[in-house]
C-alpha positions in Angstrom: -1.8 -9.6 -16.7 0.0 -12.1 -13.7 -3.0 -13.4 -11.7 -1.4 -11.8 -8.9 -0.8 -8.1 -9.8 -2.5 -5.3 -9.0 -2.4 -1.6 -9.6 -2.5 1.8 -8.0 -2.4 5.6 -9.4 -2.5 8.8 -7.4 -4.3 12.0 -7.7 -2.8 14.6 -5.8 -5.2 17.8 -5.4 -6.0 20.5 -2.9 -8.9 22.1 -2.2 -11.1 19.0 -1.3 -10.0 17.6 -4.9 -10.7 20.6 -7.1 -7.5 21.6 -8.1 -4.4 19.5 -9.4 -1.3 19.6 -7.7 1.8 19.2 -10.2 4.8 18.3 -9.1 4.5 16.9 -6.3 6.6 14.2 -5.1 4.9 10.6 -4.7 6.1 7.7 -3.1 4.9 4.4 -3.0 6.3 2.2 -0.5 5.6 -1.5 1.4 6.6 -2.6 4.5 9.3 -5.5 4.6 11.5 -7.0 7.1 14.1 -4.0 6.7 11.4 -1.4 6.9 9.0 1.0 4.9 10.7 0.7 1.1 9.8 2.7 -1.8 8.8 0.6 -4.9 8.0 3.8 -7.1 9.0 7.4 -7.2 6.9 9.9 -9.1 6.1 13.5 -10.1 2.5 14.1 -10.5 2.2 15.5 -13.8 0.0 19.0 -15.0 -3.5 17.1 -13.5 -1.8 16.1 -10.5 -1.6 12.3 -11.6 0.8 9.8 -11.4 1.6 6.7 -13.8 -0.2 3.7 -13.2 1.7 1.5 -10.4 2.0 -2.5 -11.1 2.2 -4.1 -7.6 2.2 -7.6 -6.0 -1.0 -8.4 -4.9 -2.2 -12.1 -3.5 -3.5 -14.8 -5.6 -6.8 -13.7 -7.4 -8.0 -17.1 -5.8 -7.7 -15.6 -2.3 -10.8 -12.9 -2.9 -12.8 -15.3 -5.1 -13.4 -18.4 -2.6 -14.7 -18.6 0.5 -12.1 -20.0 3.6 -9.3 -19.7 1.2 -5.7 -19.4 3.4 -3.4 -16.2 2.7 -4.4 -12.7 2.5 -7.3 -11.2 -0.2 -5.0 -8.0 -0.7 -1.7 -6.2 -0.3 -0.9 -3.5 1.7 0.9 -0.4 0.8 1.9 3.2 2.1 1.6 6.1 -0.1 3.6 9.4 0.6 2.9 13.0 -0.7 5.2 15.5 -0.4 5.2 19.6 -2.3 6.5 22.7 -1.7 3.8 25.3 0.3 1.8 21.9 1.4 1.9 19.7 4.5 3.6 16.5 3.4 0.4 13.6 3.4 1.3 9.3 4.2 -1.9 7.0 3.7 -0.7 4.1 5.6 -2.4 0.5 4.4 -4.2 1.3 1.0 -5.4 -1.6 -0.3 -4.3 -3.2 -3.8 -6.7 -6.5 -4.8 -5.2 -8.3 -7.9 -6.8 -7.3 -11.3 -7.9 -4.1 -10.0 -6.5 -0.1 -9.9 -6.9 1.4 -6.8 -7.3 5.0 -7.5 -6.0 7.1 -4.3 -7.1 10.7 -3.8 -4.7 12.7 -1.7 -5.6 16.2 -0.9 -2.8 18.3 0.4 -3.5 21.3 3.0 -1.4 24.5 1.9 0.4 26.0 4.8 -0.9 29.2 6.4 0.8 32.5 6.0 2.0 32.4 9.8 3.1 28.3 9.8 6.7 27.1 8.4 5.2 23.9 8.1 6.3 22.9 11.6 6.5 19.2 10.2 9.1 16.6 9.7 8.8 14.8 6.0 8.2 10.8 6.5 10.8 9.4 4.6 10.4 5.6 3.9 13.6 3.6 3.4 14.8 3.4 -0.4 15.7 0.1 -2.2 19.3 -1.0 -2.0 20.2 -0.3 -5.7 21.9 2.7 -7.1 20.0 5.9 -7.1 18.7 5.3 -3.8 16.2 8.4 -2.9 18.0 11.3 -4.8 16.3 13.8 -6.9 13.5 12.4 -9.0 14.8 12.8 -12.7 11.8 12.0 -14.5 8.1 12.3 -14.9 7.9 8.6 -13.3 9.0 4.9 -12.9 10.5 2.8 -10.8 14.1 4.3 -9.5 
């Protein structure tokens, strides 16, 4: 492992976490100078879970010693969307080099009398082919 990589996997449930939600769409984005860009695309598989995520994070220095310059941790935005549920963004989760951060998402169906009512966040896709179509596997980078 790169001294400066860390991870992130995301459990998509409803219910306050009791039952999986499969196949729902997960994004994993990071704000840049051109905006919020997805990284990784996924669809959570039969327990709701996505593929472990290899990110950028900051020098493993940075969190061990005291006064060091630069940034203990990266920041990045995860986005839930599935069908009957309002769509969920966790804006800022943090990813510390060397470690999985394991993010719990918990979806809230819609009621019988709501449409939704709710525009989908979209962040900006990566400037290579494929952009943000249709997800055509269980996982990966686009």
């Amino acid at each position: 492992m790169a001294d400066n990589t860390g991870f992130i996997t995301v459990f998509v449930t409803t219910a306050t976490g009791s039952s999986p939600v499969p196949d729902a769409e997960v994004m994993i984005s990071k704000i840049t100078s051109s905006g919020d860009t997805v990284l990784y695309r996924y669809v959570t598989d039969e327990s709701g879970q996505t593929p472990l995520s290899e990110l950028e994070s900051p020098l493993l220095q940075n969190s061990l010693s005291e006064g060091s310059e630069g940034p203990d941790f990266s920041l990045y935005n995860v986005t839930v969307n599935s069908d009957g549920f309002y769509p969920l963004v966790s804006l800022n989760v943090p990813v510390f080099t060397g470690v999985i951060s394991r993010q719990q998402m918990i979806l809230v169906p819609f009621t019988a009398s709501s449409d939704g009512g709710m525009t989908d966040y979209a962040p900006e896709c990566p400037p290579y082919p494929g952009g943000c179509g249709p997800v055509a596997d269980k996982g990966g980078k686009e």
